[in-house]
C-alpha positions in Angstrom: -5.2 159.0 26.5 -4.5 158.0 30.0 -6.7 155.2 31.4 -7.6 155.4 34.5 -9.1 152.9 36.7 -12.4 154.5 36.3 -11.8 155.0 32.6 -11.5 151.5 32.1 -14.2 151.1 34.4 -16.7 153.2 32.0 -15.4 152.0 29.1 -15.6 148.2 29.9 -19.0 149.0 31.1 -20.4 150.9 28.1 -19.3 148.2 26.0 -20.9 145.1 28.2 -24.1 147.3 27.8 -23.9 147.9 24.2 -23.5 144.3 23.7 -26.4 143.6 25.9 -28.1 146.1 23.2 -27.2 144.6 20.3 -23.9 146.6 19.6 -20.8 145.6 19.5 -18.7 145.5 22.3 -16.1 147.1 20.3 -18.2 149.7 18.9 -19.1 150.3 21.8 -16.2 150.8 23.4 -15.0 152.7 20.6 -17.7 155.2 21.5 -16.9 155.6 24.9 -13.4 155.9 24.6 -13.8 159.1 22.3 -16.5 160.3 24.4 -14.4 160.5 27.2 -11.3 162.4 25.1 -11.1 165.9 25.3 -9.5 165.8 21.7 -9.5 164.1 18.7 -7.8 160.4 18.4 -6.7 158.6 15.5 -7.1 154.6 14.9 -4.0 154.0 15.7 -4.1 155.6 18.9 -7.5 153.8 19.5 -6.5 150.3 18.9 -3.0 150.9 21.2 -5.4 152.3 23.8 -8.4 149.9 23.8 -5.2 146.9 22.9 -7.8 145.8 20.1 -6.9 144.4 16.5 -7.1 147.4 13.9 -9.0 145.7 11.7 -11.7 146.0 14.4 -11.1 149.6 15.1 -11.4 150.7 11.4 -15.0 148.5 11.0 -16.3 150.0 14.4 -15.5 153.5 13.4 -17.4 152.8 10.3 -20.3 151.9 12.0 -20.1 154.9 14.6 -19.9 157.1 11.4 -22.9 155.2 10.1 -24.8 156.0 13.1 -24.0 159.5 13.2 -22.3 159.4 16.4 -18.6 160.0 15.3 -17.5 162.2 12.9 -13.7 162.4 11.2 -11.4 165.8 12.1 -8.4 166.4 11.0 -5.3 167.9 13.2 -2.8 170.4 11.9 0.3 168.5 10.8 -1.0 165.3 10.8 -2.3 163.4 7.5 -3.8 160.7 9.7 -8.0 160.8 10.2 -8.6 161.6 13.6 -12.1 161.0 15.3 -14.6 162.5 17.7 -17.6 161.6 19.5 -20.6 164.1 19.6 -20.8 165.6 23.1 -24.3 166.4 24.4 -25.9 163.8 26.1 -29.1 164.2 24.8 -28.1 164.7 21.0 -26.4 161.0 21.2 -29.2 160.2 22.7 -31.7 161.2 19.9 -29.0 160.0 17.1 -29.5 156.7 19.1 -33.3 156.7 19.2 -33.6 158.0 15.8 -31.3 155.0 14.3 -32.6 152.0 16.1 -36.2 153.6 15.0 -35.2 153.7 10.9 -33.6 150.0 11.4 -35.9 148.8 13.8 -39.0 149.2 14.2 -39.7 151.3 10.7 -39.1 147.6 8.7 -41.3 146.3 11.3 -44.1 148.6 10.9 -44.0 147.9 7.5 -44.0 144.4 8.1 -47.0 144.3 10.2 -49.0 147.1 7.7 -48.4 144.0 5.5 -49.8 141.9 7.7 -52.5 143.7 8.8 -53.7 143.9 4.9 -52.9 140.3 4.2 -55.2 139.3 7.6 -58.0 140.8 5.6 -58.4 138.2 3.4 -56.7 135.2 5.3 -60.3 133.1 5.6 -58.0 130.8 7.8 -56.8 133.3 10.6 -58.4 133.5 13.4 -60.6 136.6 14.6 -58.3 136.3 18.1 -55.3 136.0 16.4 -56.2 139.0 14.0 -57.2 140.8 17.1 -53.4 140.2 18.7 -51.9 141.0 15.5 -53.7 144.6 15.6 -53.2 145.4 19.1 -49.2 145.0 17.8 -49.4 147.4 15.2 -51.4 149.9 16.8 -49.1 149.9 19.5 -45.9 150.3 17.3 -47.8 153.1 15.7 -48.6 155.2 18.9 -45.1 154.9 20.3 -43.8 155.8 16.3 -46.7 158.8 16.4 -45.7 159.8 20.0 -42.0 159.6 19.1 -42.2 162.2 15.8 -44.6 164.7 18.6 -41.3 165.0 21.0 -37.8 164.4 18.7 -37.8 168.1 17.7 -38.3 169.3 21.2 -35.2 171.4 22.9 -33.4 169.5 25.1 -34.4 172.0 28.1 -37.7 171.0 27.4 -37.8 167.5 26.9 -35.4 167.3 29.9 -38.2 169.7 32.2 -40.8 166.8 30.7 -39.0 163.9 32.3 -38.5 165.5 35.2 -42.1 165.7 35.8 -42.1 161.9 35.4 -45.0 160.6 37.4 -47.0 163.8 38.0 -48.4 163.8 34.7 -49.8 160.2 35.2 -51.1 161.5 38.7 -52.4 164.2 37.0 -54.2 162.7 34.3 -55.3 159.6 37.1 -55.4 155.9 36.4 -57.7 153.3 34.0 
């Protein structure tokens, strides 16, 4: 794949933002890279490309696998693995939102339900402190509820949602 200035632009980009996110900056790179291909590429290709160890290329595509955001293909002729990333915008973006939810904040709803049971019967804790700790969970749990109401939307409609961005809160007026 050619590189372009721009290219490398993206690229170097996407992978100071997934670091920034808590990904890898080679996973992340990774990821934009075979986004941008129009056709499969195999590690080897990768790692000459990115001029990363392969080492790092094999462990990143592992991980993009894991997530669900690159698959393996395989090109007549070849023996070698080749990879993809998926293409539409906002299935990466639900794969994304999905993942960080199941290794996120599910443990960490589970966590504070814990918590919230344990408080119960903690004679030391604090009623303002036990207060703090609900606010927390019911929080997690509205965004978690909310979530599960729009993941199965189409795209078109979820998209026509955001669009109307403010002009539901106008709508429904301020506390």
């Amino acid at each position: 794949m050619n590189l372009t200035p721009t290219i490398q632009k993206y690229i170097l980009h996407w992978g100071e933002m997934g670091a920034r996110w808590g990904v890898n900056r080679t996973v992340a790179q990774i990821h934009a890279l075979l986004f941008l291909a129009n056709q499969p590429m195999h590690a080897e290709e990768i790692t000459e490309t990115l001029t990363v160890a392969r080492s790092n290329v094999s462990n990143s595509l592992k991980e993009l696998q894991s997530w669900g955001l690159v698959r393996i293909t395989h090109v007549a002729g070849d023996r070698r693995d080749h990879f993809v990333a998926l293409q539409d915008v906002w299935e990466i973006f639900r794969v994304i939102v999905e993942e960080r939810k199941r290794r996120e904040i599910d443990p960490t709803l589970t966590v504070l339900r814990a918590c919230a049971v344990e408080a119960e019967s903690d004679a030391e804790l604090e009623q303002a402190t036990k207060v703090k700790m609900d606010q927390v969970l019911a929080f997690l749990e509205m965004l978690t509820t909310t979530y599960d109401d729009y993941k199965h939307l189409p795209p078109a409609t979820m998209q026509r949602f955001l669009k109307m961005g403010g002009k539901v809160a106008r709508l429904l007026g301020s506390d």
